[in-house]
ZAMARGU-4260 file (C-alpha; in steps of 0.2 Angstrom, whole numbers, plus 5000, padded with zeros to 4 digits):
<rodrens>
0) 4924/3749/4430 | 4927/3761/4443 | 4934/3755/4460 | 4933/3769/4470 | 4921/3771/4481
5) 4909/3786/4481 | 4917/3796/4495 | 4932/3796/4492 | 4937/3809/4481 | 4927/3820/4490
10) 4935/3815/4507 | 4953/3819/4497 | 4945/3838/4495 | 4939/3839/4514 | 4954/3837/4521
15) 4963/3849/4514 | 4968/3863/4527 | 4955/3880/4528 | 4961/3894/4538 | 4950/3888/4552
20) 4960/3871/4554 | 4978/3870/4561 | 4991/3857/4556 | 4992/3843/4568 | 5010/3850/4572
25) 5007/3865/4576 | 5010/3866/4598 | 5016/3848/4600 | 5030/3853/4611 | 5018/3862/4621
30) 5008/3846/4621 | 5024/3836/4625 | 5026/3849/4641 | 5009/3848/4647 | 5011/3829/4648
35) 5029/3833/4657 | 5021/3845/4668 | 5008/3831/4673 | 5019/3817/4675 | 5030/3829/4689
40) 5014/3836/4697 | 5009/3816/4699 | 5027/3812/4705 | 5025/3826/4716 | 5009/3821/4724
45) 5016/3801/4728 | 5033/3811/4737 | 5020/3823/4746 | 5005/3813/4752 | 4999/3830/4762
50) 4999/3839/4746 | 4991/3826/4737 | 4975/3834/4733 | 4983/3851/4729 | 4996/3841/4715
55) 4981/3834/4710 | 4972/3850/4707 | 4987/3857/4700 | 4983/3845/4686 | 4969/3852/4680
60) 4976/3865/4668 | 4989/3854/4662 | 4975/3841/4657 | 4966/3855/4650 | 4978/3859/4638
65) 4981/3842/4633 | 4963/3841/4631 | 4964/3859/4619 | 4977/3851/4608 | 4966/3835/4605
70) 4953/3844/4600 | 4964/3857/4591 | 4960/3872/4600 | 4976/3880/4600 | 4972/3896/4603
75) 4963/3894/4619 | 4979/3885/4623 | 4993/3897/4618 | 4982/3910/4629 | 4978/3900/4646
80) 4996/3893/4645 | 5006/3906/4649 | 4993/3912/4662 | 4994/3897/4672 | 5014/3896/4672
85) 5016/3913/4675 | 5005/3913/4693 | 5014/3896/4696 | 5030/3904/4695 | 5022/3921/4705
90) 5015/3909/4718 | 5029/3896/4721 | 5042/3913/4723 | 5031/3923/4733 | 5029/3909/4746
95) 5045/3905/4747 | 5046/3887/4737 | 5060/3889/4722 | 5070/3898/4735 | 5072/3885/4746
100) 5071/3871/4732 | 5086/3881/4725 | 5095/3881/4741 | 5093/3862/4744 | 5098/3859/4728
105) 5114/3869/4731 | 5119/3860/4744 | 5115/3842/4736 | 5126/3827/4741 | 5126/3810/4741
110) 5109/3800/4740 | 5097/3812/4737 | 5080/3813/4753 | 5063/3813/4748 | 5067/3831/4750
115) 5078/3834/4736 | 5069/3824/4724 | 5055/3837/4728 | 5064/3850/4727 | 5071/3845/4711
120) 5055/3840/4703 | 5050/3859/4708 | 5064/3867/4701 | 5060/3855/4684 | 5041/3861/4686
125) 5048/3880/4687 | 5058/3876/4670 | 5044/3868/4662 | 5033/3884/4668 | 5047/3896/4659
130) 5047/3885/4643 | 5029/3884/4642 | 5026/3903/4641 | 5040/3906/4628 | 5032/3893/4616
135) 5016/3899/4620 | 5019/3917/4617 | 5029/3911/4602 | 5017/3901/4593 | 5005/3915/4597
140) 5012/3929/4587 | 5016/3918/4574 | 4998/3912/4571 | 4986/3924/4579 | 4992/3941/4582
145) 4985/3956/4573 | 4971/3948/4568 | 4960/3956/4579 | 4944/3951/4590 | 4957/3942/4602
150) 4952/3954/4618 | 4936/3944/4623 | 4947/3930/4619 | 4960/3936/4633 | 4947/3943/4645
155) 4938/3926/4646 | 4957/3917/4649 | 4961/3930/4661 | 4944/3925/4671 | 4946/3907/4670
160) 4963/3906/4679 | 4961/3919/4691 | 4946/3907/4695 | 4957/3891/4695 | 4970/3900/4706
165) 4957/3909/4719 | 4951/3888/4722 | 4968/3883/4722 | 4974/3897/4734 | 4958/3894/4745
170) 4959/3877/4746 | 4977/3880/4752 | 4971/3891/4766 | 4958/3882/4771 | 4972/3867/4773
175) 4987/3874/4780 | 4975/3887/4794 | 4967/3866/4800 | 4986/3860/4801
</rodrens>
């Protein structure tokens, strides 16, 4: 008599991997930095109750990705994270923030203020940034480069975070010009 059940050899043969599914490994440290990126943005926003909502919103992509890997859309993921890192790091230097969390890092001593946690946590968001776009762009030319098609692909991740970032620099404005 046959024990097993009626699905089950077929269920062996389904889950074998076709070149449209990726191994659960694949991006996990990118998953691994998303979440590390979300637990600093959320340490941030209890340090900086005026920034709150802006933290908060800074959460969005990080979710997002988290979100992609679940769902194993990794390409989506290897193109929007770099993007979002990048104009982090472009905004934060442009207005002035890793400089001067650098300088009060520098001059660090004793028991650190709320201040210097911040600007360590932003200094550790700016390295997370950086290792995020290398992984991203690594695991991109490793998996998806040269197969073509990828332009509307890169178009439509260009749009969505130049969106994200036109709310985010908005909401900003709006903020600081009511202070």
């Amino acid at each position: 008599m046959n024990t097993t059940s009626v699905s089950g050899p077929a269920e062996a043969t389904n889950t074998s991997a076709t070149p449209t599914t990726v191994p659960p490994k694949t991006g996990r440290e990118i998953a691994a930095l998303a979440g590390l990126q979300i637990m600093i943005f959320l340490a941030l926003a209890l340090l900086e109750q005026r920034f709150l909502f802006v933290h908060l919103y800074e959460l969005v992509p990080y979710t997002a990705i988290l979100l992609l890997f679940a769902y194993r859309r990794t390409r989506w993921i290897y193109l929007t994270g770099p993007l979002f890192s990048l104009l982090w790091l472009a905004l934060a230097y442009s207005t002035g923030l890793l400089q001067s969390a650098f300088e009060r890092v520098r001059y660090l001593h004793g028991v650190p203020a709320r201040a210097d946690l911040v600007a360590l946590l932003a200094l550790a968001t700016a390295l997370v940034a950086v290792l995020m776009t290398m992984l991203c762009r690594l695991h991109w030319v490793r998996e998806f480069s040269g197969r073509g098609r990828a332009l509307p692909a890169v178009l439509a991740s260009i749009a969505l975070v130049a969106a994200y970032y036109a709310g985010l620099l908005h909401w900003f404005w709006v903020m600081m010009r009511n202070d």
